[in-house]
C-alpha positions, -999 to +999 in steps of 0.1 A: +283-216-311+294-176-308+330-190-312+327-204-341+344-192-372+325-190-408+342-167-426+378-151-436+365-119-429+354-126-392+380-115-374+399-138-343+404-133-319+383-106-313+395-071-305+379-077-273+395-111-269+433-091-273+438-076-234+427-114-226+455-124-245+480-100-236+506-112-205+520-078-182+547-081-161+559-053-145+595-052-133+605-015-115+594+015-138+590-010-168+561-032-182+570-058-204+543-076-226+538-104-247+505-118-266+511-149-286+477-161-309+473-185-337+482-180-376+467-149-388+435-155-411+431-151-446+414-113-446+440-102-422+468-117-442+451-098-475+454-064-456+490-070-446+500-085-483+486-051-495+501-026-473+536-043-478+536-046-514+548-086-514+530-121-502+537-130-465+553-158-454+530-190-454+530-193-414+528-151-402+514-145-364+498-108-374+481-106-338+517-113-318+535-091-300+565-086-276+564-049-260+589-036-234+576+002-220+588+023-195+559+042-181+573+076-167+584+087-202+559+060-226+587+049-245+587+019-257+599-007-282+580-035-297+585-060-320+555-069-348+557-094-379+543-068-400+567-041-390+597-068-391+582-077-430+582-042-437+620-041-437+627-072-460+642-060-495+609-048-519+635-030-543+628-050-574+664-046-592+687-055-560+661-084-549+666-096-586+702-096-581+704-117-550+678-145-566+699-148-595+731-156-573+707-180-551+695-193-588+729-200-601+740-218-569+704-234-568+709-251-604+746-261-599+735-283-572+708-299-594+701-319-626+694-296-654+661-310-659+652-296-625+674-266-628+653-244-648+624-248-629+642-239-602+656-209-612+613-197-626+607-199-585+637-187-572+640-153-589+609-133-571+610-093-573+618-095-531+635-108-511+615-142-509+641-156-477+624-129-461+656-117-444+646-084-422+671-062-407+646-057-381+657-042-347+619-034-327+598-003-333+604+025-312+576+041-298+581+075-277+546+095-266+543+109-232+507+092-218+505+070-248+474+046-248+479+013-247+482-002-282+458-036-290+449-043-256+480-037-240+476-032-200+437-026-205+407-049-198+390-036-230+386-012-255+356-007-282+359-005-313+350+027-336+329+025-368+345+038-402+340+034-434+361+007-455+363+000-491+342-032-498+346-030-536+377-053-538+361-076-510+341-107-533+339-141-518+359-170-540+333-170-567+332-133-573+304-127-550+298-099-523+307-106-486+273-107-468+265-076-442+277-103-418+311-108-431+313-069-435+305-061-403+333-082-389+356-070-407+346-040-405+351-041-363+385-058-370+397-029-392+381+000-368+407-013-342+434-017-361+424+022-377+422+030-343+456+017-334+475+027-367+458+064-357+476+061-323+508+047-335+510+074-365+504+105-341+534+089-319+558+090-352+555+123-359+555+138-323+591+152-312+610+123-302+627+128-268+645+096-264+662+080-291+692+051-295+724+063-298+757+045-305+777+037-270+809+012-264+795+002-230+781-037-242+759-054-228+772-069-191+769-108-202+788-117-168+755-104-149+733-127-175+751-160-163+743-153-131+716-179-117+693-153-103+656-164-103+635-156-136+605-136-124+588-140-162+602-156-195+582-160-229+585-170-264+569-154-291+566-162-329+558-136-352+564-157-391+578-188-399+581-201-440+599-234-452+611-218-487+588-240-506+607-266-489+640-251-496+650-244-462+638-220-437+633-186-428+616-172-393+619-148-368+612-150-329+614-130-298+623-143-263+626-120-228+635-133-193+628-108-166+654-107-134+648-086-107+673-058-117+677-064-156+660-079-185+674-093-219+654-097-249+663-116-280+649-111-315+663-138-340+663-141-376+671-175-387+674-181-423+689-215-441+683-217-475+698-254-486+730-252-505+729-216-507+735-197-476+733-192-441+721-162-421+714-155-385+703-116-372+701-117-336+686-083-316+696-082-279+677-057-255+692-057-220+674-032-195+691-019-163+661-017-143+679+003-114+694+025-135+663+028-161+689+031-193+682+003-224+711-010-246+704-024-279+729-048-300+724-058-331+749-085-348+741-102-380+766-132-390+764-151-425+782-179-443+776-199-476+761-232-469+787-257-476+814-235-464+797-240-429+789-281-438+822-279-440+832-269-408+805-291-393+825-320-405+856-304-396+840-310-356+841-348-364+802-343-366+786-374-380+764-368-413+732-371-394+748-351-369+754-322-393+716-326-408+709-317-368+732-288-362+722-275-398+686-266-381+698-254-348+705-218-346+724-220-311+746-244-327+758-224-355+759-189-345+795-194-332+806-210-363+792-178-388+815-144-392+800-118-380+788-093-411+777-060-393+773-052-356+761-022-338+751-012-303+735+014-287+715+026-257+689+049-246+686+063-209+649+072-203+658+088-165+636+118-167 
């Protein structure tokens, strides 16, 4: 079968497969886009591990995106695992700080037998929760070409030259011309894109976020207007080697005047803490102006047990709320919050 997958080189889905993938809906001056696949392969995971510097969480969507552009001025802002893993801590002395707090909290709550142990896979030089303060990437190019398929019904790839060195099968072999080749087509596109995406960061940018008191109107959100699109999109989940667990989603609803988007970072890590980051996007439609507002809120974990209980909440009951975001958001103090907008009338 042409479908079928015999390697971790051959790329899927195909970069012909992505505009197939890719959902438009276009609402006013704005397009807003979503492509959800499976769990990113082994060579692709490789490549990302490398240009990050630290392993990837155990379930990462590579190929997913959530992209709101306006197309009079081709800004846009988009929202990618490997750009949201790009801002989790890498700095080997303050990541070693935080694991040893999560260590010594880690061991009190267990025998000592198991305690050391623990503390060997706890202390990681990163940030192994894999807590991003991610907020979108902003992309601002007048014309700009759509990016991995995006509002296009194809795009071929370009030849280039990779580094096949490094690239052995399990047993130390080389990858066959075969394997090569498709990976070599999978990495032309994503050349080809990274070209795109690089000549866009270092043109002039024109319209940028800046901070502004007007919030976001949540009156208009509770209003039961009809929802013209909606989507959920995953971009990396991990369980903490069972510890908990850490991911991040993105999901938009589409009205007929205004949008909102939400990026949340989830992160329990048992007996230890709790963390949610939440990135709203509302767009004005009518009025073509964006507001972004970050909040992140945080609480040690039996602090918020605590108040679980405190609700009258059954144990089993607190097990539940313990893995529902919307249920605890309320409960957590609010750490750091900023907002700010962008108007992209020309």
């Amino acid at each position: 079968m042409e479908s079928h997958i015999t390697t971790a080189h051959e790329p899927f889905p195909r970069p012909d497969q992505l505009p197939q993938a890719t959902t438009t809906h276009r609402q006013g001056g704005f397009a807003i886009s979503t492509r959800k696949q499976p769990i990113s392969k082994a060579g692709a995971i490789g490549r990302m591990e490398r240009a990050l510097g630290i392993p990837v969480p155990e379930m990462i969507f590579g190929d997913n995106v959530v992209a709101v552009r306006h197309a009079a001025s081709g800004w846009a802002l988009e929202f990618r695992a490997q750009d949201a893993l790009d801002r989790v801590d890498k700095h080997p002395g303050r990541a070693a700080m935080l694991q040893v707090a999560y260590a010594r909290d880690w061991s009190a709550s267990r025998d000592l037998a198991a305690a050391g142990a623990g503390i060997r896979d706890v202390v990681k030089p990163y940030d192994w929760s894999y807590s991003t303060t991610y907020r979108g990437t902003v992309v601002t190019a007048p014309a700009l070409p759509p990016l991995g398929g995006f509002e296009t019904a194809g795009a071929g790839a370009t030849a280039v030259t990779t580094d096949t060195a490094a690239k052995g099968d399990a047993d130390g072999g080389g990858a066959t011309a075969a394997e090569m080749n498709a990976e070599n087509t999978e990495e032309s596109e994503e050349s080809k894109e990274k070209k795109e995406r690089n000549a866009v960061a270092a043109a002039p940018q024109r319209f940028v976020f800046a901070p502004t008191t007007k919030p976001i109107p949540i009156e208009l959100l509770k209003r039961r207007d009809p929802i013209l699109f909606f989507d959920e999109v995953m971009l990396y989940e991990s369980e903490l080697d069972d510890n908990g667990i850490s991911v991040l989603s993105v999901k938009v609803r589409v009205h007929e005047h205004r949008m909102l988007l939400l990026a949340r970072f989830f992160l329990r890590l048992d007996n230890v803490v709790v963390r949610i980051r939440d990135t709203r996007v509302y767009v004005d439609f009518d009025a073509e102006e964006v507001t972004r507002d970050y909040t992140a809120k945080e609480l040690v974990f039996q602090e918020l047990k605590g108040k679980l209980m405190m609700r009258g909440l059954v144990p089993d009951a607190v097990t539940a709320a313990l893995r529902d975001p919307n249920q605890l958001a309320e409960l957590l103090p609010t750490v750091e919050h900023t907002l700010e907008s962008v108007s992209l009338k020309s």
